[in-house]
C-alpha positions in Angstrom: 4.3 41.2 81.5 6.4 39.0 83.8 5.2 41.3 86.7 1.6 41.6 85.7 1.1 38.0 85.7 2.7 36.8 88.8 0.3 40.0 90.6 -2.5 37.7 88.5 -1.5 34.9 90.2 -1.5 36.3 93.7 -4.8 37.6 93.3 -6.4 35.1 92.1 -5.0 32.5 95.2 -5.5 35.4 97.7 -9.2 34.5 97.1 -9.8 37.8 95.6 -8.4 40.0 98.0 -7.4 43.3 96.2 -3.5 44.1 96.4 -2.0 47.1 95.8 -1.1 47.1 92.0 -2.2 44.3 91.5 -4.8 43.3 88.7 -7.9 41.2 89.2 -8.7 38.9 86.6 -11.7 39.4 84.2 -14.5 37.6 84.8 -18.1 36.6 83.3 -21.3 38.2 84.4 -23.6 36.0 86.8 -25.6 34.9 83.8 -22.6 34.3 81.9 -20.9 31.9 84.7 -24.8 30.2 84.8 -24.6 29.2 81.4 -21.1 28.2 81.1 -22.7 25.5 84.3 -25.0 24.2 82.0 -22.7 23.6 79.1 -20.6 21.8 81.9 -23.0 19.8 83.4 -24.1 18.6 80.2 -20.6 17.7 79.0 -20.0 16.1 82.0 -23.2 14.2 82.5 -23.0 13.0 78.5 -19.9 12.3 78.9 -19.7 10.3 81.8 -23.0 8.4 80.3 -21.8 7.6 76.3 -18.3 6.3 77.6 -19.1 4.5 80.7 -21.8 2.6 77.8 -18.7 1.8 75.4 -16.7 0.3 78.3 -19.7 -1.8 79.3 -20.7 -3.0 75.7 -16.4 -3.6 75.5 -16.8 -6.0 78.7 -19.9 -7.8 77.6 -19.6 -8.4 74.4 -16.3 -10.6 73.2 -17.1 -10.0 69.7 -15.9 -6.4 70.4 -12.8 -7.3 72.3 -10.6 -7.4 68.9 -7.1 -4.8 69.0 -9.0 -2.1 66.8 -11.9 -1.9 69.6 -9.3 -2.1 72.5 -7.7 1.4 70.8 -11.6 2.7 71.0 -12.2 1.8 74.9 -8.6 3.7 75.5 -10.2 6.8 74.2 -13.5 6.2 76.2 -11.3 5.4 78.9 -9.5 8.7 79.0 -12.8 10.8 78.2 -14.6 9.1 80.8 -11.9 10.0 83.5 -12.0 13.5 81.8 -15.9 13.6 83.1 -15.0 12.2 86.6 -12.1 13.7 87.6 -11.9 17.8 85.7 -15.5 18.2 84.8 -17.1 18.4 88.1 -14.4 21.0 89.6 -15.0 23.6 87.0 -18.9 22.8 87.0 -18.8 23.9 90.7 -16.5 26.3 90.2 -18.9 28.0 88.0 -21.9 27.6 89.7 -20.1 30.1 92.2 -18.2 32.0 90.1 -14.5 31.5 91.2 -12.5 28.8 92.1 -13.1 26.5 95.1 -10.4 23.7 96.0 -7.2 26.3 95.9 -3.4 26.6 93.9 -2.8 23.0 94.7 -6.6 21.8 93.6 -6.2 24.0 90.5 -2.3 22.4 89.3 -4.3 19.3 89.9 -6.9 20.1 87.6 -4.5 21.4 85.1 -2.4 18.0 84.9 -4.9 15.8 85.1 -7.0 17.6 82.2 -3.9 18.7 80.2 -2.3 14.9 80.1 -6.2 13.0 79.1 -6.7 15.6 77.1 -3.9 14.7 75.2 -4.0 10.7 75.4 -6.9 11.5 73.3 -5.5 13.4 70.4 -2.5 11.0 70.8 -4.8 8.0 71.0 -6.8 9.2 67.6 -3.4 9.6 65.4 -2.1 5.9 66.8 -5.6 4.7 65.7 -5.4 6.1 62.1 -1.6 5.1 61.9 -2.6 1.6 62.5 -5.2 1.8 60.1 -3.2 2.8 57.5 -0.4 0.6 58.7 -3.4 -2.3 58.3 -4.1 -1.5 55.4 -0.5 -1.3 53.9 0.1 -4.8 54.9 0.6 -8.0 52.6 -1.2 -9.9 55.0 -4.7 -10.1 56.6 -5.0 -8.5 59.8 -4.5 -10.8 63.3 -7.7 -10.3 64.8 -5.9 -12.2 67.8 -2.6 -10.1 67.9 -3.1 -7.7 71.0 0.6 -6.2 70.8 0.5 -3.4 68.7 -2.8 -2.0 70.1 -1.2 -2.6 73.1 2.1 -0.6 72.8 0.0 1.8 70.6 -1.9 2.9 73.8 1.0 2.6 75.9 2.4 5.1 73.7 0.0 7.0 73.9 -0.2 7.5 77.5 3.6 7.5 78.1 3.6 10.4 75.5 1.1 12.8 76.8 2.7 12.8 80.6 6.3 13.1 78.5 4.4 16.6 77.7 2.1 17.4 80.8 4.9 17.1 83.9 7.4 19.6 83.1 5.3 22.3 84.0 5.2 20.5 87.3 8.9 20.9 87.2 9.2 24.2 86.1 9.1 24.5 82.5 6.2 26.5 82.1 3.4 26.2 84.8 -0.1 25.6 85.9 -2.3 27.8 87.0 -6.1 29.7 86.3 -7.6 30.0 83.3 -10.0 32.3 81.6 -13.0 33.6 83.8 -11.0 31.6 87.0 -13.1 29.0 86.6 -10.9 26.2 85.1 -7.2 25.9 85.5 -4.7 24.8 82.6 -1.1 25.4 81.2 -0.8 29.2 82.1 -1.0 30.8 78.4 -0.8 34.5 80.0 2.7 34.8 81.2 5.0 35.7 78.4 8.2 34.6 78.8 10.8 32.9 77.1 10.5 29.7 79.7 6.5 29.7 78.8 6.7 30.7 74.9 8.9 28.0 74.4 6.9 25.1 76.0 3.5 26.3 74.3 5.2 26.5 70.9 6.3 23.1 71.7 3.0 21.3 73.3 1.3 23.3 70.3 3.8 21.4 67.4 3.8 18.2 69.4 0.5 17.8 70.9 -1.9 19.3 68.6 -0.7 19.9 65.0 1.4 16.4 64.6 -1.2 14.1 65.5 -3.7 16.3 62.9 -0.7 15.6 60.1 -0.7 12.0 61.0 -4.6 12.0 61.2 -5.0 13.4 57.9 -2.2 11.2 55.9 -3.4 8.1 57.2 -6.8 8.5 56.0 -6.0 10.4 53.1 -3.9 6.9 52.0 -6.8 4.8 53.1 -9.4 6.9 50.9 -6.9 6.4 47.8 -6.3 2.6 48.3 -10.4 2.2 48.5 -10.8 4.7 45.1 -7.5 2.8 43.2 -9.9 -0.6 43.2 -13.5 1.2 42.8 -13.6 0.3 39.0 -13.3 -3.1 40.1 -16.0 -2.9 43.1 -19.1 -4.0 43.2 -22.2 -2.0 44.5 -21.8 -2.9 48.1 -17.9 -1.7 48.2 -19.1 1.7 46.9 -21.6 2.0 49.8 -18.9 1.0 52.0 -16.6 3.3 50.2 -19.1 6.4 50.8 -19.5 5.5 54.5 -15.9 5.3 55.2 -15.3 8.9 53.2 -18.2 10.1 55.9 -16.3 8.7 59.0 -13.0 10.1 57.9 -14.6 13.7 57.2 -16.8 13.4 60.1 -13.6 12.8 62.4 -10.9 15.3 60.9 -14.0 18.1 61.4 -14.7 17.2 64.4 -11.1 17.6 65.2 -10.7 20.5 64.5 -14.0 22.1 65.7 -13.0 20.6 69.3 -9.5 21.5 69.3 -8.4 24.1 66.7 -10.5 27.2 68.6 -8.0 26.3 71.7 -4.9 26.0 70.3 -5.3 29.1 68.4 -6.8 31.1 71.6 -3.6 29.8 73.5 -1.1 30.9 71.1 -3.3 34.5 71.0 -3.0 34.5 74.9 0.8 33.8 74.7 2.0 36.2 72.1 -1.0 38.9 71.6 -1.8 41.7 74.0 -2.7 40.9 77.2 -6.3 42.4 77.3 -6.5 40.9 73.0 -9.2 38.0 74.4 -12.4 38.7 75.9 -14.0 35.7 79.2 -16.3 34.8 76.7 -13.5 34.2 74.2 -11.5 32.4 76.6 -14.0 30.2 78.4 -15.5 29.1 74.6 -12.8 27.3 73.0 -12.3 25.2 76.5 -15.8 24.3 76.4 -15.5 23.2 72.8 -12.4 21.1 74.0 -14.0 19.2 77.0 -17.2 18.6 74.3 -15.0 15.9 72.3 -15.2 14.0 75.4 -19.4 13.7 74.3 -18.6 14.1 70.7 -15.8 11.2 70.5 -17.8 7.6 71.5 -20.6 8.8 68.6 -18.3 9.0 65.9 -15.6 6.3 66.7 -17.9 3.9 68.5 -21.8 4.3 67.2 -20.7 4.8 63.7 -18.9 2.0 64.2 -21.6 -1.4 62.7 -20.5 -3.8 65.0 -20.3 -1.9 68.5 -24.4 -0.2 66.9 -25.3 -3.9 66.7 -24.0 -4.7 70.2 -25.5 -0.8 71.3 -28.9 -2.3 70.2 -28.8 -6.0 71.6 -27.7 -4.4 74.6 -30.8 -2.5 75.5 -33.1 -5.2 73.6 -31.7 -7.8 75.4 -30.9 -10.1 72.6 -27.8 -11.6 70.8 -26.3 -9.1 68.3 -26.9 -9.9 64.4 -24.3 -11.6 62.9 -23.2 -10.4 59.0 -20.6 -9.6 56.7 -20.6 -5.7 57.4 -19.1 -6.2 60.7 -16.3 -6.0 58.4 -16.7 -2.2 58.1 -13.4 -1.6 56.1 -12.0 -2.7 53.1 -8.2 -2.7 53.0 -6.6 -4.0 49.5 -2.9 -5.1 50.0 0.2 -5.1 48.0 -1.3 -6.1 45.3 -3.8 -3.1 44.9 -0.5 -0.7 43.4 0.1 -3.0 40.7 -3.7 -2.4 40.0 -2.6 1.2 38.7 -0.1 -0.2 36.4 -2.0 -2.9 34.6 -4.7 -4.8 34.3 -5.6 -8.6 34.4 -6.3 -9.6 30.7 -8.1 -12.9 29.9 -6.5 -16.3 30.4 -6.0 -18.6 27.3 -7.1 -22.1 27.7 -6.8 -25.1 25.6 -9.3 -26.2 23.1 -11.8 -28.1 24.7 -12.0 -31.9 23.8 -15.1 -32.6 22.2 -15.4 -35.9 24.6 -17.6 -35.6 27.8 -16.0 -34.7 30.8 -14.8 -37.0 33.7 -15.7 -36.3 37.3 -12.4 -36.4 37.5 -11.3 -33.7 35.5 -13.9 -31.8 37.0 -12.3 -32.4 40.1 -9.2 -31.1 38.9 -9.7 -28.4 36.8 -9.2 -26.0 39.7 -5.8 -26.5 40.0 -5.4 -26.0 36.4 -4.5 -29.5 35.3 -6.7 -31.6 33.1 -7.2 -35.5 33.6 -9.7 -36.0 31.5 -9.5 -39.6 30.5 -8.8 -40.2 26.8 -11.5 -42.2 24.5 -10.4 -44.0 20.9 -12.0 -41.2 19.4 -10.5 -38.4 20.9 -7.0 -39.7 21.7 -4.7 -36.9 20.0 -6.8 -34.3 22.2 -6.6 -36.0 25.2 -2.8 -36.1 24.5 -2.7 -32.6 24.5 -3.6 -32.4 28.0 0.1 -33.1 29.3 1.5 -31.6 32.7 4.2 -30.0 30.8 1.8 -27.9 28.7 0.0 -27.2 31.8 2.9 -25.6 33.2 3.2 -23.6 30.1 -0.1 -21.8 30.1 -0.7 -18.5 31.5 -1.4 -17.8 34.6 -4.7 -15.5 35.8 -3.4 -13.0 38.1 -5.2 -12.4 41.4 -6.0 -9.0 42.6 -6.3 -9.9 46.6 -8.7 -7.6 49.1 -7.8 -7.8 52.4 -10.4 -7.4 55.5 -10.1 -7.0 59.0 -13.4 -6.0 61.6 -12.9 -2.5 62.9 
């Protein structure tokens, strides 16, 4: 196998040059390279187009510029570089049907698509951690604190080149992929310097953030349902659309993703002739689609970056209301809601004099000055500061928002 894959390799940079016992990579038929160009050309041209728009609604808009959003525009960010700098290559690449900018053009490509390509699955966990970190809070969000969004997406970024250079330094490598039209971590040579870095980008890079994707929502789901008896009609519909978002996103997920990381582990440890072009070059294109698919469900499902989307092209001021706030987070105080439940406060009897504006006044902070007639002077006694102290207190159940 070791053999049979570097004689790959020096086909495949020899331009296609047969070598004596050496094997030439499969490839697709001309029909099959033209449509795998369209897909890219779409991908790219989509791709470039919805992300470029969130980073321009992100820079006119400062109602969007709040540390959830700035999480958003780093995943836009890294999809829209995905677009500029891989998807054109391997669009030209398959236009002709081989590779065009040589071995140092194709470790390029590899890096460069391997390491965004991972800022954005890295970038999606840290998003739903800090959602579920929000919502775990005992405070209302900081819609003015910058710092954790910040070293969230330095994270992020530090993480995925953490994972993309070794192969530049010689655990693992890069080189061609599929057809020969795109270039990534080389899945075909099977040895125990490759096995154990794809078993390790695999764990790391793929199934931890879906773990952490799928906990954090799952909690945020059950804090919403733990105060739906309690909700009104309005926090169910917002309950319904957040259940959408969340399914909507771990699908996604693994529609985009799942398809490649199983194809890679099949390259690395199945028979070398186990995966057809077609079922190589397929779960690639499904990967470089989450660059289009990505700004539609984090960004337009997203109220207030739709309201800016649509004042944008109107040329108007975005509309202004209460479901900016598109997600509910109770604090603390929604566990004890599982435990018991707030019971009617008892109150004094009520004098049978008329009220004071002063008491009026008062009676929100649970103390009663009433002023005291001849006729009612043993009630108005009872109103005393110390029996005010002694009265039950209501307990507050406390819902926490922040704007997404």
């Amino acid at each position: 196998y070791r053999v049979v894959g570097a004689n790959f390799r020096w086909w495949w940079w020899g331009g296609g040059g047969e070598v004596p016992g050496s094997l030439p990579p499969q490839t697709l038929s001309p029909r099959g390279h033209l449509v795998v160009a369209v897909c890219l050309g779409f991908i790219g041209t989509f791709g470039f187009l919805t992300n470029f728009l969130v980073l321009a609604l992100f820079c006119r808009y400062r109602a969007l510029r709040t540390p959830m959003n700035l999480l958003l525009v780093s995943i836009s960010a890294s999809d829209l570089m995905v677009s500029v700098l891989g998807t054109p290559f391997s669009f030209a690449a398959s236009t002709q049907g081989r590779w065009l900018i040589g071995r140092t053009g194709c470790v390029w490509y590899g890096f460069v698509n391997a390491c965004l390509g991972i800022v954005s699955l890295i970038s999606l966990a840290v998003l739903s951690y800090e959602r579920y970190c929000t919502m775990m809070a005992t405070t209302v969000a900081d819609g003015r604190n910058f710092r954790p969004a910040l070293i969230g997406i330095s994270f992020s970024w530090l993480y995925s080149v953490a994972w993309t250079v070794p192969p530049l330094l010689g655990w693992s490598s890069y080189g061609p992929e599929g057809p020969g039209t795109t270039c990534s971590v080389d899945w075909r040579t099977q040895t125990a310097n490759n096995i154990s870095y794809i078993i390790c980008l695999f764990t790391f890079c793929l199934v931890l953030p879906f773990c952490v994707i799928v906990y954090s929502y799952g909690k945020l789901l059950q804090a919403i349902r733990q105060v739906r008896s309690a909700s009104s009609v309005v926090t169910r519909r917002r309950e319904q659309r957040v259940l959408l978002m969340v399914v909507t996103m771990v699908a996604c997920y693994l529609i985009c993703w799942l398809p490649y990381g199983v194809a890679a582990l099949l390259a690395t440890f199945g028979p070398r002739d186990l995966l057809t072009p077609e079922a190589t070059i397929t779960p690639s294109l499904l990967a470089k689609f989450s660059t289009v698919i990505n700004p539609f469900i984090y960004i337009f499902m997203n109220k207030q970056f739709y309201r800016c989307f649509r004042a944008f092209f109107r040329r108007s001021t975005p509309e202004r209301g209460s479901t900016l706030k598109t997600f509910s987070r109770a604090t603390k105080t929604f566990r004890n809601f599982r435990q018991e439940k707030p019971h009617p406060v008892s109150a004094p009897a009520p004098s049978p004099a008329q009220p004071t504006p002063l008491s009026i006044h008062n009676s929100s902070q649970r103390v009663s000055l009433g002023a005291p007639s001849p006729s009612n002077h043993n009630s108005a006694a009872s109103y005393t500061p110390a029996a005010a102290a002694n009265s039950p207190k209501p307990k507050l159940f406390l819902v926490a928002y922040y704007r997404e």
